[in-house]
TIPA-623041 format. One record per residue (C-alpha): residue in three letters; x, y, z. Coordinates in steps of 0.1 Angstrom, whole numbers, plus 5000, padded with zeros to 4 digits. Each point is the difference from the previous one (the first is absolute). Layout:
# TIPA-623041
ALAXYZ ...
This chain:
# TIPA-623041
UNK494150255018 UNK496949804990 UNK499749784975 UNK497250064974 UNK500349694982 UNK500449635006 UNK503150044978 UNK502450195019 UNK503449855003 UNK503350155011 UNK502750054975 UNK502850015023 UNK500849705027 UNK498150185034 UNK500049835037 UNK499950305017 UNK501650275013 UNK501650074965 UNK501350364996 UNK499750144966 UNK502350314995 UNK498850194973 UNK496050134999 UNK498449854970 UNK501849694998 UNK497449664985 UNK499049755025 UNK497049874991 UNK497449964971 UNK496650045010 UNK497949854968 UNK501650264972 UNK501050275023 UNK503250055015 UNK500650055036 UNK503050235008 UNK501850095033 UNK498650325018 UNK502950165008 UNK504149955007 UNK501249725023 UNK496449855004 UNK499349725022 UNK497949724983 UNK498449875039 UNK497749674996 UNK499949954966 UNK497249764991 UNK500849644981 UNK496750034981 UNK498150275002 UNK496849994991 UNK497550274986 UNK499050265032 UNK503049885015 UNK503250145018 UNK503049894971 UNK502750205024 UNK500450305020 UNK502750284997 UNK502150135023 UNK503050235014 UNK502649985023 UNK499750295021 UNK503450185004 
């Protein structure tokens, strides 16, 4: 996920390695957009203490099975 602001900010506590159960779920605001988990049981992997504009905020992941 890039950021395409200078005012993205996470909405829930993230260090990484978060997993979010359900797909869809707020983690971040990205200026006035909402940023929503992909998909169920996602991995938030590096997220980003201050992203910047261009910038990687997080990536999302699975645990393979």
């Amino acid at each position: 996920m890039t950021a395409a602001t200078d005012d993205f900010h996470f909405v829930l506590p993230c260090t990484g390695m978060e997993v979010i159960a359900r797909a869809g779920t707020a983690i971040a605001r990205d200026g006035g957009r909402a940023i929503n988990t992909p998909h169920d049981d996602c991995v938030l992997v590096m997220p980003s203490r201050r992203p910047r504009n261009g910038q990687t905020a997080v990536r999302f992941g699975r645990i393979s099975p």
